[in-house]
N, C-alpha and C positions, 0 to 999 in steps of 0.2 A: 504494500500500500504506500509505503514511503517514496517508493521510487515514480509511482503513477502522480502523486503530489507535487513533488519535484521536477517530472516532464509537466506538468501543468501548470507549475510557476513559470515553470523557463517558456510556455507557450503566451503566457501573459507577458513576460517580459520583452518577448519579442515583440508581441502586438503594442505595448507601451512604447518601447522603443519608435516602432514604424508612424503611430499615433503623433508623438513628440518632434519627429522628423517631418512627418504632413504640417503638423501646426506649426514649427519653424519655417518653414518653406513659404506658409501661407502669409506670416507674419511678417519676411523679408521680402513677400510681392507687396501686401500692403503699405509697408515702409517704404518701399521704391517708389509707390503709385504715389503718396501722401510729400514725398520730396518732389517728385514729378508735378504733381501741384503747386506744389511752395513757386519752385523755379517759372511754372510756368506764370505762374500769378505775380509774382515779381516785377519778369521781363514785360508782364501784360501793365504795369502800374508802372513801370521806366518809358516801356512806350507812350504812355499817357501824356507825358512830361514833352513830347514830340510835338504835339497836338492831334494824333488821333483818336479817335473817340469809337467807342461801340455803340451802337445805335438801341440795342433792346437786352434787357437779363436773358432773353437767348443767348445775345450772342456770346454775352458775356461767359454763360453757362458752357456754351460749348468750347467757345476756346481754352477752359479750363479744366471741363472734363475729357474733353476729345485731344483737346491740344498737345495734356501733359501725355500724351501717348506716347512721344517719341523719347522725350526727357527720358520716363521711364524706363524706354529700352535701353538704356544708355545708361543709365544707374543700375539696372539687374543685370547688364553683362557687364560693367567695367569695376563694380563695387562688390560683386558676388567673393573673391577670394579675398579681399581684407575682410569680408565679413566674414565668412567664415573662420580665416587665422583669430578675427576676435572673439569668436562664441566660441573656438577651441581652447587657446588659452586661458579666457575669462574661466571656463568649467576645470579646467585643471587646475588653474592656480587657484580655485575658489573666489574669485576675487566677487567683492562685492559689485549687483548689479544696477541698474535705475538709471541712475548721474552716469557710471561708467559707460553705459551705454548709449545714454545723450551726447556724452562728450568725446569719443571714439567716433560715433558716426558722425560728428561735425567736423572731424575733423580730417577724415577720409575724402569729405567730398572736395573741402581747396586743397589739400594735397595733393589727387588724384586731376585736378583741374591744372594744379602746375606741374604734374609729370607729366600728362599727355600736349601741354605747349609749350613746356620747355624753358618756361618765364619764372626770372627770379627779380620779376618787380617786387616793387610793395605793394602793400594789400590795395584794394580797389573793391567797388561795389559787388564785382561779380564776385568776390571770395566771398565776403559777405553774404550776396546771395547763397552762394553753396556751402556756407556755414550754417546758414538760419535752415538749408532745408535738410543737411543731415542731422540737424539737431531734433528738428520734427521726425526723422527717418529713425533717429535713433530711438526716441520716445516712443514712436509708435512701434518698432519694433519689440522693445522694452512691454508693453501693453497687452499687446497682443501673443507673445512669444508667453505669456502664463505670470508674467512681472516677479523670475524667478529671482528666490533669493538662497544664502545659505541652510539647512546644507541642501544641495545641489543633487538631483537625481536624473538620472536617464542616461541617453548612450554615453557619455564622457563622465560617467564618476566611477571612479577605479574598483570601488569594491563590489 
């Protein structure tokens, strides 16, 4: 009987595990989509400053929710392995989570903004922009990932 217990944990385990990995997964599209807002909403509010104007909360609506589509793609392919190196060592070293991961993902995004241009100006609005939206990225992943705190379970805890 003990042994049938024990194949029954470990089939629970793995269903948690796979469970843990779906809701992570879901949490770091949502994070993506929630920055992909930020940025789009931003550049939509710096455009403003131009003198164009949206004519109706349609359009507003769509360029916001349609627009940050592409943003998106572009923060879940170019942000997906610092995110991951960080919820790996965050779970190994225990570190505490919330802030750590507000401030991790803010700071992925003007990072990742001046590795791929190669620019070692000073800050300027676009960092800022791509600070303010990994910090939402980072929150809501924070949020939605289960707002885990110590101790830590699922596939990265050693025991």
């Amino acid at each position: 009987m003990a042994g049938y217990k024990s194949a029954m944990s470990e089939k629970r385990s793995f269903k948690n595990i796979a469970l843990g990995a779906l809701r992570s997964l879901g949490a770091y599209l949502a994070a993506s989509y929630s920055a992909g807002i930020v940025m789009t909403m931003s550049f939509f509010l710096i455009s403003l400053d131009g003198g164009e104007n949206a004519t109706t909360v349609t359009e507003v609506l769509t360029v916001l929710l349609v627009g940050s589509l592409l943003p998106t793609l572009y923060i879940v392919f170019f942000a997906a392995i610092p995110a991951m190196l960080f919820v790996l060592i965050a779970g190994l070293t225990k570190a505490p989570r919330g802030w750590l991961d507000i401030l991790v993902a803010a700071i992925i995004g003007p990072l990742l903004l001046r590795l791929m241009s190669m620019s070692l100006n000073g800050p300027n609005l676009i960092d800022l922009v791509f600070l303010t939206a990994g910090g939402v990225a980072g929150w809501t992943y924070w949020y939605l990932a289960g707002r885990p705190s110590p101790p830590y379970s699922g596939w990265f805890d050693p025991d």
